[in-house]
C-alpha positions, -999 to 999 in steps of 0.1 A, spaced: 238 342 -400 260 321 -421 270 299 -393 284 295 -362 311 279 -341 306 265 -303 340 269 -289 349 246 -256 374 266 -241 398 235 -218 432 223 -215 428 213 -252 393 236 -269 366 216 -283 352 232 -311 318 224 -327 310 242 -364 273 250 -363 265 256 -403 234 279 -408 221 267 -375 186 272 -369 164 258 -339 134 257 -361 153 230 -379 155 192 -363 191 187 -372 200 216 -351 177 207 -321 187 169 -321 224 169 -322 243 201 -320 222 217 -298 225 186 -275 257 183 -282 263 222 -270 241 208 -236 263 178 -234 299 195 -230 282 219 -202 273 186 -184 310 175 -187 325 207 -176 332 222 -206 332 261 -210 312 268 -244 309 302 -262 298 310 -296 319 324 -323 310 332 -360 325 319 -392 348 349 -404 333 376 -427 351 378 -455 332 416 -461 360 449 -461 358 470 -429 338 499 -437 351 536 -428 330 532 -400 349 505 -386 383 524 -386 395 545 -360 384 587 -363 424 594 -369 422 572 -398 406 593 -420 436 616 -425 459 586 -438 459 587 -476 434 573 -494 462 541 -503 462 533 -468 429 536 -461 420 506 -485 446 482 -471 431 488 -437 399 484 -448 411 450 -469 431 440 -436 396 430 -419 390 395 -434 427 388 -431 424 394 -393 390 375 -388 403 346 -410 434 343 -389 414 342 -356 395 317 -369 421 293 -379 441 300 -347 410 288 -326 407 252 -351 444 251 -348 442 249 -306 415 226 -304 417 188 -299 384 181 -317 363 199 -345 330 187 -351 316 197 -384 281 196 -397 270 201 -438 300 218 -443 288 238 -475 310 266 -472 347 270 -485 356 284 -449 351 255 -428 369 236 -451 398 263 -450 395 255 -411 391 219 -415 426 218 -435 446 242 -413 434 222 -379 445 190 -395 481 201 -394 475 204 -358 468 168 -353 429 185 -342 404 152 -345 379 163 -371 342 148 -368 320 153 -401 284 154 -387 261 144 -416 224 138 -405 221 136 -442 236 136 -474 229 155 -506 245 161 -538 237 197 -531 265 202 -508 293 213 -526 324 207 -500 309 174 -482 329 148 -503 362 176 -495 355 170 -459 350 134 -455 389 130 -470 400 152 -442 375 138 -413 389 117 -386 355 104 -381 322 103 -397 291 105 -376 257 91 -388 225 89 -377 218 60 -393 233 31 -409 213 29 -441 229 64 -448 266 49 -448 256 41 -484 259 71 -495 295 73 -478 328 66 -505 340 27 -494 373 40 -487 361 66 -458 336 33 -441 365 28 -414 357 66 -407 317 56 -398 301 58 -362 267 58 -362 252 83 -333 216 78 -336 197 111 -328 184 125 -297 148 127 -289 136 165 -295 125 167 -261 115 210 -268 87 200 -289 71 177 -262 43 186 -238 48 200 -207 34 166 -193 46 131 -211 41 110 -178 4 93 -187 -7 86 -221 -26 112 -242 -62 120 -235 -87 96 -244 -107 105 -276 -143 112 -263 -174 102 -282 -179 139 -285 -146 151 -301 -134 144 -334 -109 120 -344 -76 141 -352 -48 131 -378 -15 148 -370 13 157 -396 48 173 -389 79 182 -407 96 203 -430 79 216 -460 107 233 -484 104 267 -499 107 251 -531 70 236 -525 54 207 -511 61 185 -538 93 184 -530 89 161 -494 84 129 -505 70 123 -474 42 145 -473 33 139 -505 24 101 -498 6 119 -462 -15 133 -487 -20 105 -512 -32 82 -479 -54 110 -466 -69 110 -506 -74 70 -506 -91 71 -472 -115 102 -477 -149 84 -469 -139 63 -439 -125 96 -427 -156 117 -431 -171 84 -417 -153 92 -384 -158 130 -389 -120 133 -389 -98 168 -386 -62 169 -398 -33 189 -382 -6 203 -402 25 219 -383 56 227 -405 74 251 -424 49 269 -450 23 256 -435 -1 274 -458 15 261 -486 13 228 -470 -27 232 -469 -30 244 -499 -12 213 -513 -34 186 -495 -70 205 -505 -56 204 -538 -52 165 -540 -82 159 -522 -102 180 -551 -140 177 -541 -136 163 -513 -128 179 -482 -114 178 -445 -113 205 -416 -78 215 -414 -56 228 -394 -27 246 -402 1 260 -381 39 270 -392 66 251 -367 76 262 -337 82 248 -305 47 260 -282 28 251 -316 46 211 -316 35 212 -281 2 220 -285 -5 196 -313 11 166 -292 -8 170 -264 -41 168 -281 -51 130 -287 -54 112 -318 -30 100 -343 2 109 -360 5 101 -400 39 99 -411 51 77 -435 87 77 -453 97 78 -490 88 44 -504 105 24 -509 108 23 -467 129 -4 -463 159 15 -487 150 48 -463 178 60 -448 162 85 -429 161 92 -389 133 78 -369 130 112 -345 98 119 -361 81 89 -348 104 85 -319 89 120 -305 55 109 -312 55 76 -296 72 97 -264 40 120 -266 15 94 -266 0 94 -298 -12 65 -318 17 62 -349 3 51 -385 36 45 -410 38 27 -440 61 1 -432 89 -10 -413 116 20 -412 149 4 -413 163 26 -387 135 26 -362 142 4 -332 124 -31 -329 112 -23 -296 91 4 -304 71 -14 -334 45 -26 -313 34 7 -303 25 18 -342 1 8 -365 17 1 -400 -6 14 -431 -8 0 -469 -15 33 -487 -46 39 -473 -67 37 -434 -97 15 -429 -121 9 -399 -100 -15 -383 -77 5 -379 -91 33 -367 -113 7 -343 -74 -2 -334 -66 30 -321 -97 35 -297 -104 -2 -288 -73 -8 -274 -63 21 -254 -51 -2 -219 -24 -22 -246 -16 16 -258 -10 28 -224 18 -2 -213 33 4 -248 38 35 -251 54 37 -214 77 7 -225 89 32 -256 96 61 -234 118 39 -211 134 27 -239 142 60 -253 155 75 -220 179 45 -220 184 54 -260 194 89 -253 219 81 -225 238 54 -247 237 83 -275 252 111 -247 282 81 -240 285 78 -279 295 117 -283 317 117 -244 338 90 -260 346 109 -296 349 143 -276 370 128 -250 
């Protein structure tokens, strides 16, 4: 499916464009779908409604009694279709008192985005990020009212004369992919099972290669090979192409080898590798402190209870939740791996100081959203 709109049906409609949306994908999960939960909360009837087809109705499509009309007439009502679709579309932008748009890389929502503006309809570009892949993104930040961000390193990447536009909405925390249980800490790692190093993202169909940040996942796992097999370590892999993913890392390793796990994203499989104890890898695309990226990846595992390893500061990541990671130069030694077992009563108090902290997060972020969709 191309896309999708979330139509608030009120006094005036809010209407949220849902491009290509996906609940595999974070974007999705972290703000629309949230978004979608947050306008229930408020009272707001939601349905769902497609971007129009811009395909000819097929004979099928047409009344029986049709198919006597000359051939002439046939076409035109075929060719009448899109016209029809198009029209409902616009009419429900036109009636709505805010549009909320996300990576609008089709020619149709900017159709919409134009038609609604003669409306006087606020229109919110969503961009959780920026690339020079999307063809109608620059389009829509001239007609957006506002500009939401989920970070303020990614304003940079925003023309100086749409900054006045900016309001950074940081993201939610993906509460589907959390254990059933978050209340204590995770399991302590017995003497009998083996230390576990998590990874988790999005791997493109394009290859591996192409996610900077698994590729320097990889490169740390490389660099810290013996102390690894040392500590008779596993590694968990769950994302997209996760084969491909597996593939990748036994490839950079060469001789040398770890037991891995492998499992393609989904929710029950996020769960599963959250509640098992041990730590999550994930470092950013170097150089960190220019990353402009979200910190939901490490937000969700600090929520979860694992021990966090990143390598560095990331800009966006909130100072109260640095104490409750370890930060990495390239590689893992001993001590920091004797970090994350020795000190498992510090580990307990910090990581239930970050979950407070991020239930109090996520209600500032629900007031950030009431106030542009109010």
């Amino acid at each position: 499916m191309p896309g999708m709109l979330l139509v608030a049906k009120a006094a005036f409609a809010t209407v949220i464009v849902l491009i290509e949306a996906d609940p595999r994908r974070a974007g999705c999960r972290l703000r629309w779908f949230k978004l979608h939960h947050l306008a229930t909360q408020q009272g707001i009837r939601v349905v769902k409604l497609e971007l129009p087809s811009n395909k000819l109705l097929s004979k099928h499509d047409l009344p029986k009694i049709t198919q006597k009309l000359p051939k002439g007439i046939r076409l035109w009502l075929r060719e009448v279709g899109p016209k029809l679709r198009r029209a409902q579309f616009l009419f429900t932008l036109a009636r709505s008192k805010v549009v909320v748009v996300g990576k609008p890389n089709d020619e149709r929502v900017i159709d919409g985005m134009q038609f609604a503006k003669r409306f006087r309809t606020s229109l919110i570009v969503d961009a959780c990020d920026i690339k020079t892949s999307y063809r109608y993104i620059q389009k829509a930040f001239d007609l957006a009212t506002y500009i939401t961000l989920p970070t303020k390193h990614l304003g940079a990447k925003i023309p100086a004369k749409h900054h006045h536009k900016i309001r950074i909405i940081p993201d939610g925390l993906d509460t589907t992919c959390l254990p059933n249980n978050t209340t204590d800490a995770a399991p302590r790692k017995t003497p009998k099972s083996p230390l576990n190093i998590l990874w988790f993202g999005v791997i493109e169909a394009s290859g591996p290669s192409e996610r900077p940040s698994f590729s320097i996942f990889c490169d740390v796992i490389a660099q810290s090979i013996d102390v690894l097999q040392q500590n008779q370590a596993t590694i968990t892999l769950v994302c997209s192409h996760s084969q491909a993913a597996q593939a990748f890392l036994a490839k950079r390793l060469r001789s040398k080898s770890l037991a891995c796990q492998a499992m393609e994203w989904s929710q029950e499989s996020m769960q599963q590798a959250l509640a098992s104890p041990g730590i999550a890898l994930l470092p950013y695309q170097e150089p960190i402190t220019c990353c402009d990226k979200s910190p939901n990846r490490l937000e969700l595992a600090f929520y979860a209870g694992k021990t966090v390893m990143v390598n560095g500061r990331l800009p966006s990541l909130d100072q109260e939740l640095t104490a409750s990671m370890i930060e990495i130069d390239r590689c893992i030694d001993q001590s920091m791996l004797n970090q994350h077992q020795d000190n498992l009563v510090k580990q307990q108090r910090t990581r239930q100081m970050a979950r407070r902290h991020l239930d109090h997060k996520q209600t500032t972020i629900d007031q950030l959203w009431t106030n542009l969709l109010t």
